[in-house]
N, C-alpha and C positions, 0 to 999 in steps of 0.2 A: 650676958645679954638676955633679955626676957623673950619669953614663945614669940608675940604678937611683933618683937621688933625682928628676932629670927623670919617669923613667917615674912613679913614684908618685903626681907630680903629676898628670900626665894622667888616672891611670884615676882618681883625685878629682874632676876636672873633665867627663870626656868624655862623658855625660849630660847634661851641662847646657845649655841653649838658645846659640845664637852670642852675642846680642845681652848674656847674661850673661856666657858666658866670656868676652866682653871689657872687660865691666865690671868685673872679677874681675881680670884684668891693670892695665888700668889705675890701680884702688886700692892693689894691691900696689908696682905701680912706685911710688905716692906716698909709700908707709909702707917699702919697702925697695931699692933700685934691683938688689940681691943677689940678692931671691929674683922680683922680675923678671924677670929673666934665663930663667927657667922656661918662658914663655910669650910669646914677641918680634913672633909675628908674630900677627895675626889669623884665622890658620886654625880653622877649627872641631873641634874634637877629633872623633876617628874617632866612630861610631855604636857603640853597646853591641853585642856580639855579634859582629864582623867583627875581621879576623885585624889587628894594625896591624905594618909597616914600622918599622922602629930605623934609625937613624945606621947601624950597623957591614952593614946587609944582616939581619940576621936578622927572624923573624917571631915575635912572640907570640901564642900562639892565642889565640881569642877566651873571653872568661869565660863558661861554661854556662852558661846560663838557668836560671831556677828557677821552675817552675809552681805557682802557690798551692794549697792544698791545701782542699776544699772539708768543714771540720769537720761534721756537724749540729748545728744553734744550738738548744737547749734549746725543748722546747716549754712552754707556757705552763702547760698538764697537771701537769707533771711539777715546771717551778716552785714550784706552788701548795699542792706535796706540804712544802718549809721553812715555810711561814706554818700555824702550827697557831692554833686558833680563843683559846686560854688565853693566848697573846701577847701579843692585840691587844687594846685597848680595848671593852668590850661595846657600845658603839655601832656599833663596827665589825665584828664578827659576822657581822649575817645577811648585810651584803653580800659579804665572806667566802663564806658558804655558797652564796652564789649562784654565785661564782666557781667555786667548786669542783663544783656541779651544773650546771656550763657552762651557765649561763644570766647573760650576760656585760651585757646589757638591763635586769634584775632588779637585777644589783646597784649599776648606774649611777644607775636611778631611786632606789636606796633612799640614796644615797652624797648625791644631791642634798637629801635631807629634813635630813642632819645639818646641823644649826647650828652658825652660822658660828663662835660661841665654842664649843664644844665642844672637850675636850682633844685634844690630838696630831692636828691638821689637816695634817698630812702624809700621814696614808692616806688622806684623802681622795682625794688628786692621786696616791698608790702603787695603791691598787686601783681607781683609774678608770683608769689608764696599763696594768693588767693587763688590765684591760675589754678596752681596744684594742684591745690585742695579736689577744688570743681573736677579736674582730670584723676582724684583717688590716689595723687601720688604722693604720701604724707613726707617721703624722706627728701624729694626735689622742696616741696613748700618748707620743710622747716631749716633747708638750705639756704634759701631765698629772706625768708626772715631773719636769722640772721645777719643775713649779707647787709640789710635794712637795720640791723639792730647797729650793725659797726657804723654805721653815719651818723646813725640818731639814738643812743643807747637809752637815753631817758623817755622814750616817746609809749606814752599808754597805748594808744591805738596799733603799735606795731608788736608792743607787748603782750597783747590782747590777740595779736593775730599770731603770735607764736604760742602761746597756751593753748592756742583753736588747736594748731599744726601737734602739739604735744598730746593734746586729746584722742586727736585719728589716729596716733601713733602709739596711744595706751601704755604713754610711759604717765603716768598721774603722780608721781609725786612732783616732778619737774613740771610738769602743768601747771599744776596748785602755789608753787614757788614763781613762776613766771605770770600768774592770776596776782596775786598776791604783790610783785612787782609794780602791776599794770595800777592796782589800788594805789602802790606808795608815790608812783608819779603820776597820778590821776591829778590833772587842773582844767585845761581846756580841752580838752581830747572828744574825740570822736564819735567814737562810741560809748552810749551811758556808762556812767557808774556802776547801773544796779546789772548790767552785762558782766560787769570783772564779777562782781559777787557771786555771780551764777554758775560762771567758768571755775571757780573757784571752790564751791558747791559741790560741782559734775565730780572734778577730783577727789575732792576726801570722799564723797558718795560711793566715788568708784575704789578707794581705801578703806574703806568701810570703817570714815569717822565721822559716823552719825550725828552726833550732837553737834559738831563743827557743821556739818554741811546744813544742818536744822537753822544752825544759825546764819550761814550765809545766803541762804534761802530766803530765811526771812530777811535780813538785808535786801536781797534781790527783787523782794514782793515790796518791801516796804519805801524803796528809793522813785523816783520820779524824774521817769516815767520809770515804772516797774518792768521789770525782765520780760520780755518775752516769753519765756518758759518756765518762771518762777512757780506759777498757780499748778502748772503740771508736776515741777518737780515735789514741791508740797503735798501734793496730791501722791506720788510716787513713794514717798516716804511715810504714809500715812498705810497704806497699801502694805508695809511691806511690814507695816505694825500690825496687821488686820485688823485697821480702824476705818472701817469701811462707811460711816457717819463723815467721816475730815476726809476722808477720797474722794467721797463723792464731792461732795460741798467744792472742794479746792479744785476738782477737775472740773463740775458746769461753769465756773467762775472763770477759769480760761479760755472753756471754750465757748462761753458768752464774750470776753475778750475779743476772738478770735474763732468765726464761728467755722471758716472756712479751713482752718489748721488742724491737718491730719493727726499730727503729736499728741493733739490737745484732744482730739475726736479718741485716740488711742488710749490713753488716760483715761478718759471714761469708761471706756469700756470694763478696764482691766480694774477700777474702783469698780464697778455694779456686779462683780462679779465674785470680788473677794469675799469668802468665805458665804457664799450667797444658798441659803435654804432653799431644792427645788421647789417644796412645798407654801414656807413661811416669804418667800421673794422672788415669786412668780411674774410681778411688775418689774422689778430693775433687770431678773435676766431677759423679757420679753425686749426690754430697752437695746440691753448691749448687743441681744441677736441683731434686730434689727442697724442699731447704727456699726456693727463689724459687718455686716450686709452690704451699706450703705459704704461704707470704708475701699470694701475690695471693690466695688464696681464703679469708684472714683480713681482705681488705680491703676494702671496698666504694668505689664512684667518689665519695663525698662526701668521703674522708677527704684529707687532708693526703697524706700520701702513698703517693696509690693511680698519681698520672702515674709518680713516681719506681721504685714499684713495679713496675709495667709497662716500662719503662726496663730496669731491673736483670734483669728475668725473659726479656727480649729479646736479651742483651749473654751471658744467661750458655744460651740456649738456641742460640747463637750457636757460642761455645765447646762446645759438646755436640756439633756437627755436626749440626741440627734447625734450617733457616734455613725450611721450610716451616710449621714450626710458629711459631719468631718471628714470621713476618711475618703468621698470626693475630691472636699478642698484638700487635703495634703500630698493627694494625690501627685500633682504636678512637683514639689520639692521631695521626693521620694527618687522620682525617676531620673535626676541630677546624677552625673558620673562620681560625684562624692558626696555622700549625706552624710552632715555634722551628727554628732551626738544626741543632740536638743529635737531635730527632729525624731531620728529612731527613736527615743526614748517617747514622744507623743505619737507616736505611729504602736507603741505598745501600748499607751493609756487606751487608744481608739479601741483595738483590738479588745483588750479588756472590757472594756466597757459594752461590746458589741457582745462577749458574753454574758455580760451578766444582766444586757437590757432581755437578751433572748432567753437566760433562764429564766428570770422573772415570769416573762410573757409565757413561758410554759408551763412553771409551776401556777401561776392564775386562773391559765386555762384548764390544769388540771384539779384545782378546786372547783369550778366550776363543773366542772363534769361530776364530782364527788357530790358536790350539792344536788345534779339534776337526777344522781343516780339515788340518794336518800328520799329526796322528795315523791318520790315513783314508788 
């Protein structure tokens, strides 16, 4: 067999545990002794990322890594915005209303009085799995949807509400399959189209299969009426390129969508700021100060995302050159009985940065003293 068809096989294989790749040889030697030949000896294939050695001396670099991209997964709010009240069966209604007056309690009890013959018993188990949601409890909602799935297997809209429940629950390949589902029986359904595409997106995004999610995105942007959160995730993925021309652009476009949507205000920011010159883009960080300004003091500590907020307003006061004033706002998720990673870790940038804005300002000062002392 030739190098180039050798090497092929390797980087097919070289992720894979020892104990398989040799099971993997073995089988092959039974079904071909030819393509065998590939794999002779029991060495375990190099580790993903590190440079490997050829026959001839040469080196092949190592393949990039590819960092998954953290979508925002649809809030429950904004879901609830496809279910209009004329839909749904009039039994199902006021718990309906209840959902939508986020009172998520309300409409569980009233879900529990419908009898059990009652037509289309699949909402039952679709808006108690939206209950959940709303209550944070991913494993009662993706009970629930199921339950809705065994009456109505083919139903996009409950499909669509089980990908939600697979998402809070960050299992994403099963997400992306139940996304992906929702598409194949998409006809009259509920909720748009360009929503499956989206949810579908979040997933491989959150898998880190970029080009897939590039395309369901655009899918997403391009169906009618377009995603909710298409222009952001676009934007997101632009970002994460350090193409901070296509961040920007894809995030005002949402948030001219959508002027009042935090996600989309959030996007912005983190586009003005990617990879941003303090000197040569003194305008877009003067921008994003202000609207993560404007962000936190639209939000209060109960909301969803007031930590994230705080996050984003610290990362971009950061960028500003104002590590005295970050280290105010992170103040309050510092003092938490548990701080994640992601904070302490920007509780060190702050620190950093607080040295080295105050050597600067020292060594300045101290040329200037050097100049007043030559001039004399």
């Amino acid at each position: 067999m030739s190098t180039s068809s050798t090497l092929r096989f390797r980087n097919r294989t070289r992720s894979a545990p020892i104990l398989l790749h040799l099971a993997v040889s073995v089988c092959l030697s039974a079904v071909s002794p030819e393509i065998a030949t590939c794999q002779t000896s029991a060495e375990a294939a190099p580790p993903v990322g590190l440079a490997q050695p050829l026959a001839n001396g040469a080196v092949v670099p190592p393949a990039p890594t590819v960092s998954p991209i953290n979508l925002p997964i649809p809030r429950v709010v904004e879901t609830l915005e496809f279910f209009k009240s004329e839909s749904l069966p009039a039994i199902y209604r006021p718990a309906l209303l209840a959902l939508k007056e986020n009172s998520p309690e309300q409409a569980t009890a009233l879900l529990d009085k419908v009898p059990p013959r009652a037509p289309h018993q699949e909402w039952v188990g679709a808006l108690k799995s939206l209950a959940a949601l709303m209550e944070r409890n991913s494993s009662t909602a993706l009970t629930q949807a199921d339950r809705a799935l065994k009456v109505r297997a083919s139903s996009s809209d409950i499909l669509f509400i089980k990908a939600l429940c697979l998402l809070t629950a960050e299992r994403w390949a099963e997400a992306e399959t139940s996304a992906k589902e929702a598409l194949w029986f998409s006809r009259s359904q509920l909720v748009p189209l360009s929503e499956l595409h989206y949810l579908r997106a979040v997933a491989l995004a959150r898998m880190a299969e970029l080009p897939q999610a590039t395309k369901a995105l655009e899918a997403a942007s391009a169906a009618s009426p377009p995603a909710i959160l298409a222009q952001s995730g676009l934007s997101a993925l632009a970002t994460s390129r350090t193409d901070r021309a296509a961040a920007v652009r894809f995030a005002r476009s949402a948030v001219q969508q959508r002027p009042d949507d935090v996600t989309a205000q959030m996007q912005l920011v983190r586009a003005l700021t990617v990879k941003a010159d303090p000197l040569l883009d003194r305008a877009a960080i003067a921008e994003a100060d202000r609207l993560s300004e404007k962000i936190m003091d639209s939000l209060d500590n109960s909301d969803q995302k007031f930590n994230e907020a705080i996050t984003l307003r610290t990362q971009t006061l950061l960028v500003a050159g104002k590590p005295e004033l970050a280290e105010k706002v992170l103040a309050p998720l510092l003092k938490a009985k548990e701080v994640d990673s992601e904070h302490q870790l920007l509780a060190s940038q702050v620190n950093i940065e607080k040295s080295a804005k105050l050597a600067r300002e020292q060594s300045k000062a101290q040329s200037q003293l050097s100049k007043g002392k030559t001039a004399t």
